[in-house]
ZAMARGU-4260 file (C-alpha; in steps of 0.2 Angstrom, whole numbers, plus 5000, padded with zeros to 4 digits):
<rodrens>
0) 5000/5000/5000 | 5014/5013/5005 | 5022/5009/4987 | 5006/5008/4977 | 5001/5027/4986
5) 5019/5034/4982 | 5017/5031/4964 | 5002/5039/4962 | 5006/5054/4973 | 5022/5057/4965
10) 5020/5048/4947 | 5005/5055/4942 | 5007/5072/4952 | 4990/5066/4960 | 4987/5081/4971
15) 4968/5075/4976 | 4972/5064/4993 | 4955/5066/4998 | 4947/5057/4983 | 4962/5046/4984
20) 4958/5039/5001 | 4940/5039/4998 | 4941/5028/4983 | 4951/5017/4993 | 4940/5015/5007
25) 4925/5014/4995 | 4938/4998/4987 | 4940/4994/5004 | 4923/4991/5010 | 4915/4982/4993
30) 4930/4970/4993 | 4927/4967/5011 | 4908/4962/5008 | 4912/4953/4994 | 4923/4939/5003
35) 4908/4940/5015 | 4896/4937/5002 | 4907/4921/4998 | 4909/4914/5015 | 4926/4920/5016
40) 4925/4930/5034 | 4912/4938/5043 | 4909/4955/5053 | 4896/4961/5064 | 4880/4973/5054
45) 4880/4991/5054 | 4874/5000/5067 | 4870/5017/5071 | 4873/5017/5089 | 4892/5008/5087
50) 4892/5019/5069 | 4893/5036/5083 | 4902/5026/5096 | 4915/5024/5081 | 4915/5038/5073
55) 4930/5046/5082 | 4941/5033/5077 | 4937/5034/5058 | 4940/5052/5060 | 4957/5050/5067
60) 4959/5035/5055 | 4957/5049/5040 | 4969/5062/5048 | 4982/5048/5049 | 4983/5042/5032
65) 4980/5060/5025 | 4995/5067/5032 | 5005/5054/5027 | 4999/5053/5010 | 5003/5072/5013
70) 5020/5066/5018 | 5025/5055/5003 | 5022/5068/4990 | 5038/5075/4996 | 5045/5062/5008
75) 5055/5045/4999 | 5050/5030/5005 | 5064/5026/5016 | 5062/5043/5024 | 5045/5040/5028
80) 5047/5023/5034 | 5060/5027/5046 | 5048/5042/5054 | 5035/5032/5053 | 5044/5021/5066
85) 5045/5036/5078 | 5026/5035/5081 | 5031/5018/5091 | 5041/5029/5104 | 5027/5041/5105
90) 5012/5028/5104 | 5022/5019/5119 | 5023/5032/5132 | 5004/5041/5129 | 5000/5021/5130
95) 5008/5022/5147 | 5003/5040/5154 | 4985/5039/5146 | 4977/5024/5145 | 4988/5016/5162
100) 4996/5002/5149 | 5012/4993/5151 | 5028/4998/5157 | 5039/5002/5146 | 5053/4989/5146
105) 5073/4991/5146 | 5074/4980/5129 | 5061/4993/5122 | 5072/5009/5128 | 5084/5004/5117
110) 5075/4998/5100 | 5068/5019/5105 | 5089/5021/5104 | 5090/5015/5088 | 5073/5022/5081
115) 5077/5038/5085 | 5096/5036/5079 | 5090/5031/5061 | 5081/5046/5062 | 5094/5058/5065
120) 5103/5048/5052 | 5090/5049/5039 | 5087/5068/5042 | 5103/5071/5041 | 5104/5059/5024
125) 5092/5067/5015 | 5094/5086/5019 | 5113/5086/5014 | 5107/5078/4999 | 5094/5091/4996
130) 5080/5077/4990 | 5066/5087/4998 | 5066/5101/4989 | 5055/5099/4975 | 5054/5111/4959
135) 5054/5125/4972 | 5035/5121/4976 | 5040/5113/4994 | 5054/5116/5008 | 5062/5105/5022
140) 5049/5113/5034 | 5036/5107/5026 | 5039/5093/5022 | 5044/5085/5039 | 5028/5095/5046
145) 5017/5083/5037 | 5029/5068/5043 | 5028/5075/5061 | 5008/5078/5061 | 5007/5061/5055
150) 5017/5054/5069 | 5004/5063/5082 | 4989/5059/5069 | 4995/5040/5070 | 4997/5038/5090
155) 4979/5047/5092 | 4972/5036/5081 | 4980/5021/5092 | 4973/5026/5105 | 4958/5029/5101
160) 4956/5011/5094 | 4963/5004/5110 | 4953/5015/5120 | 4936/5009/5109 | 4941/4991/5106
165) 4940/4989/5123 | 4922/4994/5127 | 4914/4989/5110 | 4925/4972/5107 | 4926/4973/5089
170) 4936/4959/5080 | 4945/4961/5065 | 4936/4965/5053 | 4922/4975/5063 | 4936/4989/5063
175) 4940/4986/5045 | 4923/4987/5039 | 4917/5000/5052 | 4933/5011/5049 | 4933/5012/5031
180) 4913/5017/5029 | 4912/5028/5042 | 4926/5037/5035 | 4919/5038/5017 | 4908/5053/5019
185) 4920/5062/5024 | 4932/5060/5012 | 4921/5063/4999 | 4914/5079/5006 | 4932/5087/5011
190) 4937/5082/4993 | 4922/5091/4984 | 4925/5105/4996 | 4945/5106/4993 | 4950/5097/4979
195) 4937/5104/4964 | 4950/5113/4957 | 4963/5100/4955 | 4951/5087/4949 | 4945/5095/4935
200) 4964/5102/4928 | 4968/5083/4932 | 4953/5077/4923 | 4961/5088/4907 | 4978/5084/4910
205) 4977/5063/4910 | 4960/5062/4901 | 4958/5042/4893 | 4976/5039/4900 | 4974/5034/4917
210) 4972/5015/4917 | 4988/5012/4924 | 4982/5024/4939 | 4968/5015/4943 | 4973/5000/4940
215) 4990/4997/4951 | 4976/5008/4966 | 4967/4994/4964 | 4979/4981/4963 | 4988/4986/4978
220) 4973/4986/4991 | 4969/4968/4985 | 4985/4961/4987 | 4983/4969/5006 | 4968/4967/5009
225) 4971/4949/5005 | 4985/4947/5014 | 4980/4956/5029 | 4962/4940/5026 | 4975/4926/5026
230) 4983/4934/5043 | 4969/4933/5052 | 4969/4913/5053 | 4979/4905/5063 | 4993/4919/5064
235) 4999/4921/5084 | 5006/4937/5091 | 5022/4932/5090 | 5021/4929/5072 | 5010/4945/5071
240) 5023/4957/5081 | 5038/4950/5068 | 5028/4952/5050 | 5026/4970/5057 | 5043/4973/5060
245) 5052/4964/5043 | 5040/4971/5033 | 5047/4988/5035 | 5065/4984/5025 | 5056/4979/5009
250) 5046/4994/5009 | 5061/5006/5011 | 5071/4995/4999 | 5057/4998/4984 | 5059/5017/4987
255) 5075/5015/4984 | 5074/5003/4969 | 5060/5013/4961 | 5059/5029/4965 | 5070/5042/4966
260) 5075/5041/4983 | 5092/5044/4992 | 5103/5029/4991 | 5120/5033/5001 | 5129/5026/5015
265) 5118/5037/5028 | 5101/5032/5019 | 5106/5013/5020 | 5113/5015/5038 | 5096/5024/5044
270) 5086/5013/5037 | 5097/4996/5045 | 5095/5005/5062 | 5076/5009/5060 | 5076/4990/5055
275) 5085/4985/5070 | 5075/4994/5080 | 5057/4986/5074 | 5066/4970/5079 | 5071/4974/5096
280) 5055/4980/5101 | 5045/4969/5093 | 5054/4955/5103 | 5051/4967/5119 | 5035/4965/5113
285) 5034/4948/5114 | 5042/4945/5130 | 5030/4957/5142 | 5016/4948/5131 | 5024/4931/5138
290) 5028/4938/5155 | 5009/4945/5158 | 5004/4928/5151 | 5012/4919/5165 | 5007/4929/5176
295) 4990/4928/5173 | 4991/4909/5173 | 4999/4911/5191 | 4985/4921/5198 | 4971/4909/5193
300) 4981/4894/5199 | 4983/4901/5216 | 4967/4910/5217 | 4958/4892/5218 | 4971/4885/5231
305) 4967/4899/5241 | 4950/4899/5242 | 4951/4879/5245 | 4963/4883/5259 | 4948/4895/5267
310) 4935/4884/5267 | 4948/4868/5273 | 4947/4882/5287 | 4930/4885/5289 | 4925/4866/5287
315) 4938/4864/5301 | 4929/4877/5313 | 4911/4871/5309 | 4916/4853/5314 | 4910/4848/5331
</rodrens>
């Protein structure tokens, strides 16, 4: 999906996001009913009172994968994927200080060490090599704004999922189904309101010649859409936590490959520390997953001895 986006932002100087995402979400949603339709999964019906319940997560769902579509126009792929790794730190502590989750763990203080090393590194990579700079129509500034918002956009919307996963217990595919539509509307209404303009000079520029637009859109959300099906079965968290982590090195190595991103020893380096870092925390990850596991299996094997104790007890005193 993050290469598929990057070649139609950038490729086709497709400016209109809005209409971007809503298209994808509208794909989203029919593919979705579609393998339900054939038996293939299941999610819950709509409903309006878990539609308004929702609603805030679908919002902040839309700010997140507008700034960063905002963020590839200017941002390589590499770049972005290494930023994108610092919404982990962030995500992490608001997790801790909002929401009264989990500690954070030595072994994830330093994958946060190496995150935040490959992003110095990157920064430093692609500023020196003035790749963001862009016909003059955008500056450093900007560009890193849109990567920074997203960063904040991405942790609310975390949280707000964890927050409302909680209390509604969707599954899977209740949150895929239920953030896509919800989202729809408005998309569609911030692009007519935004993006009227745009569209039709678009429409003039690439009219009868966007097949190849539409159709590699297309391919990339059912190729993850499908994958992200096949997951769902059988996959355990620790499996889950590692996919996530490795497959951030073949998305930075296609910007590299395809597009005309920076490829020196910094860029290489940033992205083999970001890498690293995904690793290390994901096995952080794993370990407080394993270590709350165990502990959980403690507590409900003493709790019974316990009470077995007691009433040895109270049998004892209620004998004559």
């Amino acid at each position: 999906m993050t290469v598929t986006n990057k070649l139609v932002l950038s490729s086709y100087d497709f400016k209109l996001n809005f209409l971007l995402l809503a298209i994808q979400s509208i794909i989203t949603v029919a593919l979705l009913e579609i393998s339900v339709g054939l038996g293939l999964l299941t999610h819950r019906p709509f409903r309006t009172s878990e539609a308004k319940n929702w609603f805030i997560v679908s919002l902040s769902l839309v700010l997140m994968i507008y700034t960063g579509s905002k963020s590839l126009q200017f941002l390589s792929i590499p770049v972005f994927t290494i930023f994108k790794n610092l919404t982990i730190i962030i995500t992490a502590y608001a997790e801790r200080i909002i929401l009264k989750g989990a500690a954070v763990t030595h072994l994830m203080l330093v994958s946060f060490s190496l995150i935040v090393a490959s992003s110095i590194i990157a920064g430093w990579a692609d500023i020196t090599a003035g790749h963001l700079l862009k016909d003059n129509q955008a500056n450093i500034v900007v560009a890193y704004g849109w990567m920074f918002s997203n960063c904040i956009a991405t942790c609310s919307f975390t949280l707000f999922m964890k927050g409302k996963l909680k209390a509604s217990g969707f599954k899977d595919f209740d949150t895929v189904f239920y953030n896509n539509l919800l989202s729809i509307p408005t998309l569609l209404i911030m692009s007519i309101i935004n993006e009227m303009p745009e569209a039709l000079r678009l429409y003039d520029r690439y009219y009868g010649s966007t097949s190849d637009l539409y159709s590699s859109e297309f391919y990339g959300l059912s190729i993850g859409i499908l994958v992200s099906s096949v997951s769902a079965f059988g996959i355990s968290y620790s499996t889950s936590c590692m996919a996530g982590a490795l497959n951030k090195l073949p998305i930075a190595v296609a910007g590299m490959i395809f597009f005309d991103a920076v490829v020196n020893f910094a860029s290489i380096m940033g992205v083999l520390f970001a890498f690293t870092g995904r690793i290390v925390y994901s096995l952080a990850k794993m370990q407080q997953s394993a270590e709350l596991s165990s502990t959980l299996k403690d507590t409900s094997v003493t709790l019974p001895l316990h009470k077995s104790l007691d009433e040895d007890y109270r049998d004892e005193k209620s004998a004559p």
